[in-house]
TORMI-274303 format. One record per residue (C-alpha): chain; x, y, z; residue in one letter. Coordinates in steps of 0.25 Angstrom, whole numbers. Example, Ala and Ser with C-alpha at 12.3 -4.5 7.8 and 13.67 -1.06 7.14 Angstrom:
<sites>
(A; (49; -18; 31); a)
(A; (55; -4; 29); s)
</sites>
This chain:
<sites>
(A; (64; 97; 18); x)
(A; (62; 85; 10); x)
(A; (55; 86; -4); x)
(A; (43; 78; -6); x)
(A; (45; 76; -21); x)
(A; (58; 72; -21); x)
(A; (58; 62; -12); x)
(A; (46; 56; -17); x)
(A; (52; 55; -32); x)
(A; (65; 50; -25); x)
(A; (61; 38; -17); x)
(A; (52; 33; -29); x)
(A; (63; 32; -38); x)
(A; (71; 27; -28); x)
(A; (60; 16; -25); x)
(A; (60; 14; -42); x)
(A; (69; 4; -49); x)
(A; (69; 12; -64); x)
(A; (71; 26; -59); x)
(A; (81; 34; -53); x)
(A; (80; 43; -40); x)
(A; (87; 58; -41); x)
(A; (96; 56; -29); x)
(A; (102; 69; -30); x)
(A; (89; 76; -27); x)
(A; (84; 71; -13); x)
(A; (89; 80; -3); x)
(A; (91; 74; 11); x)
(A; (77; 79; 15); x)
(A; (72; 71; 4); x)
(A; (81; 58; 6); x)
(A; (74; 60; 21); x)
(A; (59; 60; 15); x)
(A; (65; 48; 5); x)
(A; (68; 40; 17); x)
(A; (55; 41; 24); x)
(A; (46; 39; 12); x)
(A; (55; 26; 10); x)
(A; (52; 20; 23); x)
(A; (36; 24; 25); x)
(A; (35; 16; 11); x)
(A; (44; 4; 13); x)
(A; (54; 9; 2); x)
(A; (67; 6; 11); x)
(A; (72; -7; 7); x)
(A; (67; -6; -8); x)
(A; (76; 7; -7); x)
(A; (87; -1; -1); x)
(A; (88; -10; -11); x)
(A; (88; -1; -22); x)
(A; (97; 10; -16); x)
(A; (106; 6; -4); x)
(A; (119; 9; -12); x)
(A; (114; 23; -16); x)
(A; (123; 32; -12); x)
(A; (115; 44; -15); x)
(A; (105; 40; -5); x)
(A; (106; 44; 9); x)
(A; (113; 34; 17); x)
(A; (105; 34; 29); x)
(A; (93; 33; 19); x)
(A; (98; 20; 13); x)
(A; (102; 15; 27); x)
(A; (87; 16; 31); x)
(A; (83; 9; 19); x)
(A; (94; -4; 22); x)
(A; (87; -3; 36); x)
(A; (74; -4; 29); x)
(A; (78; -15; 20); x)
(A; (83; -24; 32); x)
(A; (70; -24; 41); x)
(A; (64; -26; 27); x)
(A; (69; -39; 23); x)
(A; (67; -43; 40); x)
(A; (53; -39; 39); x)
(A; (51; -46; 24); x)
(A; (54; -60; 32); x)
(A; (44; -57; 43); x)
(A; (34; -52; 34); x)
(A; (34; -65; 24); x)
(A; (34; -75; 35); x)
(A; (23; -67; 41); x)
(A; (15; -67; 30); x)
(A; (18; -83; 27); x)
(A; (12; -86; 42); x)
(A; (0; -76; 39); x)
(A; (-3; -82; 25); x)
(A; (-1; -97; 31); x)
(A; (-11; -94; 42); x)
(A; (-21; -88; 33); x)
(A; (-20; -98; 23); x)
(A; (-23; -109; 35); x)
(A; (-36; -104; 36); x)
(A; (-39; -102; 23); x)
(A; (-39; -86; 21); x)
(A; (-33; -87; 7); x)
(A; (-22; -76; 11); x)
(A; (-15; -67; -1); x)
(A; (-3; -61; 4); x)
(A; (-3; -47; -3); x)
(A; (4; -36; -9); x)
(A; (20; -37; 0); x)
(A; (18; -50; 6); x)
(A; (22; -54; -12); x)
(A; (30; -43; -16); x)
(A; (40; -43; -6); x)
(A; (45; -58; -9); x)
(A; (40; -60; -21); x)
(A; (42; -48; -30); x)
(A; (52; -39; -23); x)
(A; (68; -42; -24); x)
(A; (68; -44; -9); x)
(A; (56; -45; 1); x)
(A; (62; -32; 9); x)
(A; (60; -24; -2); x)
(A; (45; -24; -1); x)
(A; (42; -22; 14); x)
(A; (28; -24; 20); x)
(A; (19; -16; 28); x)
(A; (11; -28; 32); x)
(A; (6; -41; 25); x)
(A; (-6; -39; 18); x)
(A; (-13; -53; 15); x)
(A; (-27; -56; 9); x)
(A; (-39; -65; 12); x)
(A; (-53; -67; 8); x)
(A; (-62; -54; 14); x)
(A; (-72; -63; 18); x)
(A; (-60; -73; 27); x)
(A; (-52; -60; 32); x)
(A; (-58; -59; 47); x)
(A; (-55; -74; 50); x)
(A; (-42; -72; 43); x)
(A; (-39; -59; 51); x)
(A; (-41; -67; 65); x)
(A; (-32; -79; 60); x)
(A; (-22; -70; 60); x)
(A; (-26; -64; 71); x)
(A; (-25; -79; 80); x)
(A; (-14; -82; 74); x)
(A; (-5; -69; 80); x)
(A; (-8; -58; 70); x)
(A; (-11; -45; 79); x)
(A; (-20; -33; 74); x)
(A; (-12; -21; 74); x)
(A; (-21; -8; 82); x)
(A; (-35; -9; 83); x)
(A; (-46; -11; 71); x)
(A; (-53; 2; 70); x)
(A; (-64; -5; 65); x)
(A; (-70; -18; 67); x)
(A; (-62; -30; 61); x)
(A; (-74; -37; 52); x)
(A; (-77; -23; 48); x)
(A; (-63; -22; 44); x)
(A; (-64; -34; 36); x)
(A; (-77; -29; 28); x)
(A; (-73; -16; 26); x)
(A; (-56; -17; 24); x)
(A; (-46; -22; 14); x)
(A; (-38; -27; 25); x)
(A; (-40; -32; 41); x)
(A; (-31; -24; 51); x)
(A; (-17; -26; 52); x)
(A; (-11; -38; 60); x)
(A; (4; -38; 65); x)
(A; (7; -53; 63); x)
(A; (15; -60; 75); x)
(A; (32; -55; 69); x)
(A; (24; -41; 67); x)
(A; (21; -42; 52); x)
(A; (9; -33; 48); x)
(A; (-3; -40; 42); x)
(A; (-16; -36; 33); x)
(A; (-25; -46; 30); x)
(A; (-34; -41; 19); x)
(A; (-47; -44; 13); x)
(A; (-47; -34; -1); x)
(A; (-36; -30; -8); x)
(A; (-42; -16; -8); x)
(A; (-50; -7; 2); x)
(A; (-66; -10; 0); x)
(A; (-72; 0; -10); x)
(A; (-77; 13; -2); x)
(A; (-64; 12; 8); x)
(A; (-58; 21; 2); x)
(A; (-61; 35; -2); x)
(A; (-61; 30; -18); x)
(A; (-65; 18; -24); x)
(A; (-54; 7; -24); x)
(A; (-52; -6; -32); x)
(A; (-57; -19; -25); x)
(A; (-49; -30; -27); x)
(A; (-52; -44; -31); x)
(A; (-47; -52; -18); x)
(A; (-53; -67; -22); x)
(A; (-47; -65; -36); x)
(A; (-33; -62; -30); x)
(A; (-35; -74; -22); x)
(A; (-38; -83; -33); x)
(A; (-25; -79; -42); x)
(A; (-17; -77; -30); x)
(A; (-2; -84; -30); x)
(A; (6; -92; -20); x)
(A; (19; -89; -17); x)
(A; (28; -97; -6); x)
(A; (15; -101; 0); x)
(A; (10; -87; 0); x)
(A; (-3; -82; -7); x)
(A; (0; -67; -16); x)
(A; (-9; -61; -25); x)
(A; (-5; -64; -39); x)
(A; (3; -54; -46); x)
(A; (-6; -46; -54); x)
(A; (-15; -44; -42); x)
(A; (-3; -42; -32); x)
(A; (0; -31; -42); x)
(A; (-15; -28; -44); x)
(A; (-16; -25; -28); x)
(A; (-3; -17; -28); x)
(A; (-9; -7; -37); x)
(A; (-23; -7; -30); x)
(A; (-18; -6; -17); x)
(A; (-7; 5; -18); x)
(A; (-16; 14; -29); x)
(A; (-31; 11; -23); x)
(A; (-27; 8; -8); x)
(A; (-17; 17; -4); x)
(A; (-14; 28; -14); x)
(A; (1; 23; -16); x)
(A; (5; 25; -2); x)
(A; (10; 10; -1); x)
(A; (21; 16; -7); x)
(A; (32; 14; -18); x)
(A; (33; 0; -15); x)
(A; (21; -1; -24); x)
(A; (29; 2; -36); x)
(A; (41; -9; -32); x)
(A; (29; -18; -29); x)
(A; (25; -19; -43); x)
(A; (39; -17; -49); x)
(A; (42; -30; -42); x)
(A; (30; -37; -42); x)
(A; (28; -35; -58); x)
(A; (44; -38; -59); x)
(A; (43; -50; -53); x)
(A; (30; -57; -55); x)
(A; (21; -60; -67); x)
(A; (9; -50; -66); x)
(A; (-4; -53; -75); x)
(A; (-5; -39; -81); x)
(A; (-19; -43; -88); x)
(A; (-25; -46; -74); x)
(A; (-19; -35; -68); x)
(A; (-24; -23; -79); x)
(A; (-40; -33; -79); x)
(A; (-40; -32; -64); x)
(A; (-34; -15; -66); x)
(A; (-46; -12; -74); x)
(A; (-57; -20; -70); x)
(A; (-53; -16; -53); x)
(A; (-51; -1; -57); x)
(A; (-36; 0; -51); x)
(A; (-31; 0; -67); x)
(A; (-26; 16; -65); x)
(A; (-18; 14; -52); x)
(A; (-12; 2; -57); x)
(A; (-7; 10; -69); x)
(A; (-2; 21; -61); x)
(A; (4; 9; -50); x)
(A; (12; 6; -63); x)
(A; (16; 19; -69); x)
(A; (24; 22; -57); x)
(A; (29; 6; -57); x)
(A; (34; 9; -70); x)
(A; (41; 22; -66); x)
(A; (50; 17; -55); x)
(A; (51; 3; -58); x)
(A; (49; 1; -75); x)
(A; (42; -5; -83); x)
(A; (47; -19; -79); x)
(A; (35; -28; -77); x)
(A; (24; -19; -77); x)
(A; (20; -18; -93); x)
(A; (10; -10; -100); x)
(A; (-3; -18; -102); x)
(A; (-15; -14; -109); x)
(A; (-24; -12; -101); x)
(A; (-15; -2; -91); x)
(A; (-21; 12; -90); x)
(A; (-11; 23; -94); x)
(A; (-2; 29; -85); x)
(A; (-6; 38; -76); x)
(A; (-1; 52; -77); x)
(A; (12; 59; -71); x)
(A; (4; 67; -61); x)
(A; (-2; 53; -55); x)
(A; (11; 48; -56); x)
(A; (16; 57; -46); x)
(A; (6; 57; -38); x)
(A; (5; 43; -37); x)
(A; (22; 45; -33); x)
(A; (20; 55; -23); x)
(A; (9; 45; -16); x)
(A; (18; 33; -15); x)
(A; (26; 41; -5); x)
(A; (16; 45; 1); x)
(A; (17; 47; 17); x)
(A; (6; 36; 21); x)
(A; (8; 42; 35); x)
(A; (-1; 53; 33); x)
(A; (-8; 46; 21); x)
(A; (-20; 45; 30); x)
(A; (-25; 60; 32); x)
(A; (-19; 62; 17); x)
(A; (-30; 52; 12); x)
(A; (-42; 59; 21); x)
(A; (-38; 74; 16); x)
(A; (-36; 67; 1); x)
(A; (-50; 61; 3); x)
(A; (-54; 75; 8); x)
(A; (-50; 80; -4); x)
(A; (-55; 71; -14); x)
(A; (-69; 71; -8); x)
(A; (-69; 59; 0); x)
(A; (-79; 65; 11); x)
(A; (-86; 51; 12); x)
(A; (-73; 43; 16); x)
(A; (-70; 58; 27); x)
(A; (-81; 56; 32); x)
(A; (-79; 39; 34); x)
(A; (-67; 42; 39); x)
(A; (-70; 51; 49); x)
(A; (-83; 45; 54); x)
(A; (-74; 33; 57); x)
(A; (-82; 24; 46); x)
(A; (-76; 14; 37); x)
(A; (-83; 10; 25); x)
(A; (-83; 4; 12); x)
(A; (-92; 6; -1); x)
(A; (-106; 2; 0); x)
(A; (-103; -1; 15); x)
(A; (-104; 6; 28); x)
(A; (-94; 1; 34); x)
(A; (-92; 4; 51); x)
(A; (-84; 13; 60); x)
(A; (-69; 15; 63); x)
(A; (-67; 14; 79); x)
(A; (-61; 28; 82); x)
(A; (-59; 22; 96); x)
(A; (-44; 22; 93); x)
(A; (-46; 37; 89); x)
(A; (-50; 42; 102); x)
(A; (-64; 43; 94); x)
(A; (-70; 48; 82); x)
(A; (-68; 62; 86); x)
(A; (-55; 61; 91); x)
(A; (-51; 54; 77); x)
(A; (-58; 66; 71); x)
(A; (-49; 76; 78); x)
(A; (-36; 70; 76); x)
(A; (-40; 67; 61); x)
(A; (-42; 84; 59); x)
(A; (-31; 87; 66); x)
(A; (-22; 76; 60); x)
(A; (-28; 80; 44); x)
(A; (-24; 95; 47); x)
(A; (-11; 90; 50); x)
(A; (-9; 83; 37); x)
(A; (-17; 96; 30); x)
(A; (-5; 106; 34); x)
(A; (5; 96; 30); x)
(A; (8; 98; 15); x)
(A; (13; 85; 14); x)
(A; (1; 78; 19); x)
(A; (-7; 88; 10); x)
(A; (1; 84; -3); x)
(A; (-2; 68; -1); x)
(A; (-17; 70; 1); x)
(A; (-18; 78; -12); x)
(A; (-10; 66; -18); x)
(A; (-19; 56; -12); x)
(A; (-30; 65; -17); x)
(A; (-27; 66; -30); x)
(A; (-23; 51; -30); x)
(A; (-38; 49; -26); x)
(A; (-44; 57; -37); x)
(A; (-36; 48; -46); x)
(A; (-41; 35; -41); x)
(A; (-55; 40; -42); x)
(A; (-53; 43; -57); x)
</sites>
């Protein structure tokens, strides 16, 4: 049987360039839980490059990650030209589009654009603009992927981002209008970012539009921390190893923007665990940086970087449960979608089989997770990691 801790403490020192992995201590179980933790957060080819002559890694292991390297750097071609034809269309029309987060990293920062595998391409236009922009896509080939369960201008009001579209080679493709989830759509207050003043200090790079570097790094922080409770993964950490080694970073904007947006504290912890796999290089000590958070939010900021995201779902709703979130509960069951200061509209439970055939799979499917001990352990993480970004 595999051993949690181990396997969490060895993929994240293998996935660090200043620190040493024990690899005397995985047993094969573990090396098995190593592997799938590596694929569900993209580790592969990163792995690949630092390890493929490791001998004291399992050979089949490191076969996988070779696999996972090759269809990476296939997939890195497709995605860029995909995202030079999505940018050039929106540009057109005039849309502004900021390519975000990957779209930059993965040629710009990383050693190799295969390192840094996509999910999808996230690109950013004017909240007021993102309907018409949504259906340019739309005529020009881009597919939605499922069915909206709710409306799509009430998708536009009320989300960070429209529903995904698969672009005509099968890239995946976000269109955002915030860089955040509207306050009150989550179960705790969340940074708001400041999308015109990105714009405005944005960059141009082989014809491409990026967010400047301190609010590339700005949104990294923010999105992983505020948005997602670390499960995007250790990629975050080489993210900003890369990004900090490799490009100039206005450290004064990023600590005035920090403090005066609220998202100083998971910045600092964002950079704590930086610095501890990756050093010191790049990423100095300003003045304005709170301290460093302590060792137990350390670990458990580690434990949920590996998180399993495929049962984060029903780990958030018992974590909410727990940390009195009965307004977002009830939302949530009632099928409603809201933000703060809004009332927001009703999700279509149609696809569900109805609202009380949603219901019944949603108990049955939360005792399921209850007497799992694993799904147990990461909705006490993700509680404790709520109680903390409340304060």
């Amino acid at each position: 049987m595999a051993r949690p801790g181990i396997a969490v403490r060895t993929l994240l020192d293998l996935a660090g360039t200043a620190t040493t992995a024990d690899l005397s201590a995985p047993i094969a179980a573990d090396w098995q839980a190593i592997g799938t933790l590596a694929a569900l957060h993209r580790l592969g080819p990163w792995l690949h490059h630092r390890h493929k002559t490791e001998d004291a890694i399992p050979e089949e292991l490191r076969r996988d990650w070779a696999v996972a390297y090759r269809q990476a750097a296939l997939t890195a071609l497709v995605q860029h030209a995909d995202a030079a034809d999505a940018m050039a269309l929106l540009d057109a029309q005039g849309f502004e589009p900021v390519a975000l987060k990957g779209a930059f990293l993965a040629r710009n920062a990383y050693p190799e654009a295969a390192l840094r595998p996509m999910r999808d391409i996230d690109i950013l236009v004017p909240a007021d603009r993102i309907l018409p922009a949504f259906e340019a896509l739309r005529a020009a080939g881009h597919t939605l992927v499922g069915q909206s369960k709710i409306a799509l201008e009430e998708a536009a009001r009320l989300d960070k981002h429209m529903p995904p579209l698969r672009m005509p080679r099968g890239t995946m493709l976000e269109l955002h209008a915030r860089l955040m989830e509207r306050n009150g759509r989550l179960e705790y207050a969340t940074p708001e970012g400041d999308e015109h003043a990105l714009r405005g200090r944005a960059i141009v790079k082989d014809g491409l539009r990026y967010p400047a570097p301190a609010d590339l790094l700005a949104h990294l922080v923010v999105h992983a921390v505020y948005g997602h409770r670390f499960d995007c993964g250790p990629l975050l950490l080489t993210d900003v190893r890369f990004l900090a080694a490799s490009q100039s970073i206005d450290w004064d904007l990023f600590w005035q923007r920090a403090e005066a947006e609220s998202w100083a504290d998971g910045a600092a912890l964002v950079l704590a665990l930086v610095r501890h796999y990756h050093g010191a290089a790049g990423l100095p000590r300003h003045a304005a940086e709170p301290a460093a958070p302590d060792d137990a939010m350390l670990d458990l900021a580690r434990s949920l970087l590996l998180q399993d995201f495929t049962t984060k779902i029903n780990a958030r709703f018992l974590a909410t449960l727990a940390t009195g979130g009965f307004g977002k509960v009830h939302d949530l069951a009632a099928g409603r979608v809201r933000v703060a200061d809004d009332e927001g509209t009703r999700i279509d439970r149609a696809q569900d089989g109805g609202r009380l055939a949603w219901t019944i799979g949603k108990l049955r499917s939360l005792a399921a997770s209850l007497a799992d001990p694993a799904q147990r352990r990461q909705a006490r993480d993700l509680a404790r990691f709520r109680r903390w970004l409340q304060g």
